[in-house]
N, C-alpha and C positions, 0 to 999 in steps of 0.2 A: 341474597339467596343462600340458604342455607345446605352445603357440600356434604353429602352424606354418604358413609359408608353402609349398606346395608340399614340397620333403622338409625344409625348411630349419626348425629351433626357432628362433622369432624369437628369444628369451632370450638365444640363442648370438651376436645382434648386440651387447649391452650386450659380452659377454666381450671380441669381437673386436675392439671399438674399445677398449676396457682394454690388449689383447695389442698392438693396433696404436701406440698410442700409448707405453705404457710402453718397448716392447720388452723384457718380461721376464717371463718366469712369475709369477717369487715378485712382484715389485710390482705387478704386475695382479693377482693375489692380494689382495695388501694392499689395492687401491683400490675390490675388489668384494665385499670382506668375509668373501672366500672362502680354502676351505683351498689349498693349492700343489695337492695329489692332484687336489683336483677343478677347478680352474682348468688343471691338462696335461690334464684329460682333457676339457676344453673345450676347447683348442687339437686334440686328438686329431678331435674328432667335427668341428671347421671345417674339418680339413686334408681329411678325409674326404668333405664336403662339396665345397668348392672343387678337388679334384685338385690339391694344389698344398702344397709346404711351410709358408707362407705366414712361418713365422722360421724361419732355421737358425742352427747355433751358427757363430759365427767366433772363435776364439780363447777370450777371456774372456766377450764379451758376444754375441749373437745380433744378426741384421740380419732386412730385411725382404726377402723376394722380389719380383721386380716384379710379382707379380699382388697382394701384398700392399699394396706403396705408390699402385697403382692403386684401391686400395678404401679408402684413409682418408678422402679426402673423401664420396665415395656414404654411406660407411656413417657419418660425423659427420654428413653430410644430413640423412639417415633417419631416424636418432635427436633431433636438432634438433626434425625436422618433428612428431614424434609428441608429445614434451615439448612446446611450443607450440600443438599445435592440439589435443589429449585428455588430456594429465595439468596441463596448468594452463589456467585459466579466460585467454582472455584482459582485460585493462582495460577498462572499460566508458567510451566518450569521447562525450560527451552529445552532442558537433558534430558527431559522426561515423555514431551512432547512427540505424537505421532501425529503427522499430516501431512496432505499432501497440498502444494501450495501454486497456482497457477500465474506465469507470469507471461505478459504480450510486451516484446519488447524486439529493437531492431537489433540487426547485427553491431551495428557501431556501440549501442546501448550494451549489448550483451559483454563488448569485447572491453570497452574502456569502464564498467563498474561491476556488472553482475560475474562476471568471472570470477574477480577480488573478493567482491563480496558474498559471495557464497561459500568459494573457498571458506575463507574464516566461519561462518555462517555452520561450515559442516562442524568445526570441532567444539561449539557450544549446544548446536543443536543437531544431533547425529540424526536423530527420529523423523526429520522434518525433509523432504523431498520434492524436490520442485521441476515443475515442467515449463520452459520455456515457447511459448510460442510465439512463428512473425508476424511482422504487424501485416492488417490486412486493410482494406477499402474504408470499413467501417470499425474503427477500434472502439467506439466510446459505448457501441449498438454490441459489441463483444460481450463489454461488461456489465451493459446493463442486464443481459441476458440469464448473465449467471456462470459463460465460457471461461474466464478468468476471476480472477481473484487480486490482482493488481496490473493497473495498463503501466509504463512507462515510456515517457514519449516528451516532445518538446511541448510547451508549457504553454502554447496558442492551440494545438490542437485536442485540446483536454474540454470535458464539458464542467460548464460551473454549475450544475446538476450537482455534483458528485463532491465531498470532498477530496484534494492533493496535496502536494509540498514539492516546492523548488528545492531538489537537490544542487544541483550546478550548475555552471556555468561554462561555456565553452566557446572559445573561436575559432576562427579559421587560419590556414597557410595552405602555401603553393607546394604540391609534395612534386617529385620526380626524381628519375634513375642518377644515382652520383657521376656517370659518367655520361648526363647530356649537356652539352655546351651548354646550352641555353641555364643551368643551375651551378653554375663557377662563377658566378658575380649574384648581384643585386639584383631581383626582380624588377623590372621597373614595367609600368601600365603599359607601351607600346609593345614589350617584347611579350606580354602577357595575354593581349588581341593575336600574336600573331604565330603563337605556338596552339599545335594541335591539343584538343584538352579529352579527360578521359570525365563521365559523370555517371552515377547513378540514376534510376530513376526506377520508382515502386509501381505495383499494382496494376490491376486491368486499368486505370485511368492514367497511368504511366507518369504519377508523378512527379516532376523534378525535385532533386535534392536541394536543401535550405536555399544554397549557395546563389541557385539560380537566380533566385528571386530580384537579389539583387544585383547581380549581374546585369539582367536585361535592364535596369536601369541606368545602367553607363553609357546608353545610347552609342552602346557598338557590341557589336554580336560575337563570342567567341564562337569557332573553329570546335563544335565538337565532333568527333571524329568517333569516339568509339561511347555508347551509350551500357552502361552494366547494371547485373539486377542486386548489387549488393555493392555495402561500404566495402567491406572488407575484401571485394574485389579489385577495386583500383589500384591497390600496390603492384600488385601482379601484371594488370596490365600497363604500367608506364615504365617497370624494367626493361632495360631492351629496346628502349625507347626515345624519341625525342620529345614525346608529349608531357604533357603535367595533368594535375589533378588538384581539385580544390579542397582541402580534406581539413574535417573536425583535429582543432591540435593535437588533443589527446590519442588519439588514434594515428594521428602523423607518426607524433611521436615514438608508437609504438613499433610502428611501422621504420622506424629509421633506425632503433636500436635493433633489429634483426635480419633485416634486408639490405641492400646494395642501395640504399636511397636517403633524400637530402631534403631539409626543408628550406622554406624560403619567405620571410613576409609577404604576404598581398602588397601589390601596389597601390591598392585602395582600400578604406576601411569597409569592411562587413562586418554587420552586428550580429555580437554574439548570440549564439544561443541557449536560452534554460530548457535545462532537464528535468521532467517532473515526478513525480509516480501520483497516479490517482487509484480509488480506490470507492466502491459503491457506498452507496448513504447507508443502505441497511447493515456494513461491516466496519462500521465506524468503532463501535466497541469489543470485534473480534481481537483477544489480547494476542494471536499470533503472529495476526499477518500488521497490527501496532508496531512487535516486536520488529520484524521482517524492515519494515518502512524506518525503524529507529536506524538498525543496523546499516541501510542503505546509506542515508542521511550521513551517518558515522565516516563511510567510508567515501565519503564526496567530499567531505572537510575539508579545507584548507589547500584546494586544488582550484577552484575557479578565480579566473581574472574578473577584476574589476574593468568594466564597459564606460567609456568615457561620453560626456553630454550626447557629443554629436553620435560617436556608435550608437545610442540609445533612443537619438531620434530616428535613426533610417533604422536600426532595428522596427522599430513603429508602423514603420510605412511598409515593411516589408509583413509583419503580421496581418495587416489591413490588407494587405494584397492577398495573402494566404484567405482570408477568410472571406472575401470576396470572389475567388476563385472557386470556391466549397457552395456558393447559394447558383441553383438553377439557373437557365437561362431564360428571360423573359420569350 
């Protein structure tokens, strides 16, 4: 179908800047892939158009008319302009970039990458502004919405709808206040059943943080004692305290180097967890939020442990439990 501007088949501009430049039938032929016949009979429908001969023959070779050489630049403009601004993308330049860029991610997620990596994030891309939001009941029905712009979350509860990437990697330890007895030696599994414990747990369906999962498979119950709506709350509550908490390393970590508190291995293994960022099928060739997920990726390097056979099978069983958890009840 033929795109017309007023009586004019836009189409007929590719020709004319062919005829105009070449000055020749047959070789504006040749550079438009076109037969001779129908490249005259493109010169036919422009002469028609503009009133005007626009090439005539002189001798051997044909010349331009002056209404002719007056339209080589407009119409190399016009074609420039549409090639640069709708058939190719232009570069994506991170200093130059203005956007605002949505991200659904937890506390713990917020505290142990997106902090760091934003940081950095400001001083290559100033222009670029981003709103964090918590996770909620339905993260995956978030994005498919259009509410965000990338989930990041652990890497069983992600849809394979959507493209992701494993960022990292992470485990578990026992955190608690440096002055409770119970964290001056060695964790071991009985003293671990029989300290009071602090946990998280999310959303209106209230639920459990990783850890639990496989906990309740040790076929003994701990002692939770105080239940909180956030990672990033548990520090708080086991200073002062005799209880522990079962907390992502990284976050232990952070949590020891500025607070009154100690970690301590599990007495059992828990498998680790990946961290993902996902991201909608239709924003697979957005080059910003490309960017955004490189940078993320970047700054998880060379930070996650390697998970050993067995952590990797009971990780398994603990995702199959997750996901069996999520489907109705008959």
């Amino acid at each position: 179908m033929a795109m017309r501007f007023g009586r004019l088949d836009l189409n007929l501009l590719v020709a004319l800047d062919a005829l105009l430049t070449e000055r020749s039938v047959s070789l504006a032929a040749d550079k438009l892939c076109l037969s001779q016949s129908a490249t005259s009979s493109a010169l036919g429908r422009l002469r028609d158009y503009f009133g005007d001969e626009l090439l005539v023959v002189k001798g051997r070779n044909m010349i331009l008319t002056s209404r002719a050489e007056e339209l080589i630049e407009p119409v190399r403009a016009v074609l420039e302009q549409i090639r640069t601004t709708i058939t190719v993308a232009p570069p994506f330049d991170p200093a130059t970039a203005d956007r605002q860029i949505r991200i659904m991610a937890s506390d713990y997620s917020t505290q142990v990458l997106l902090s760091h990596a934003l940081a950095l994030m400001e001083k290559e891309a100033p222009g670029i502004r981003f709103e964090i939001q918590p996770m909620n009941d339905s993260p995956v029905e978030t994005l498919e919405r259009g509410y965000i712009d990338l989930l990041l979350t652990i890497d069983y509860a992600i849809s394979t709808d959507h493209p992701s990437q494993v960022l990292f990697e992470d485990d578990y330890v026992v955190l608690g206040w440096e002055d409770n007895p119970a964290m001056q030696g060695e964790m071991t599994r009985e003293l671990y059943f029989q300290l009071g414990h602090v946990t998280a747990r999310f959303g209106k369906a209230r639920v459990a943080a990783f850890d639990e999962w496989f906990v309740k498979r040790q076929k003994q119950q701990r002692r939770v004692e105080v239940v909180a709506p956030t990672f990033l709350s548990l520090a708080g509550l086991v200073i002062g305290t005799n209880r522990i908490a079962t907390v992502h390393r990284r976050m232990a970590e952070t949590f020891a180097r500025n607070l009154p508190l100690v970690t301590r291995e599990t007495p059992f293994t828990i498998p680790p967890i990946r961290e993902a960022v996902q991201w909608h099928v239709s924003n697979t060739n957005d080059p910003a939020l490309r960017w955004v997920v490189e940078r993320l990726a970047q700054c998880s390097e060379g930070r996650a442990p390697t998970p050993n056979e067995d952590a990797q099978s009971k990780r398994d069983e603990v995702e199959m439990a997750f996901r069996m958890s999520q489907q109705p009840a008959n």
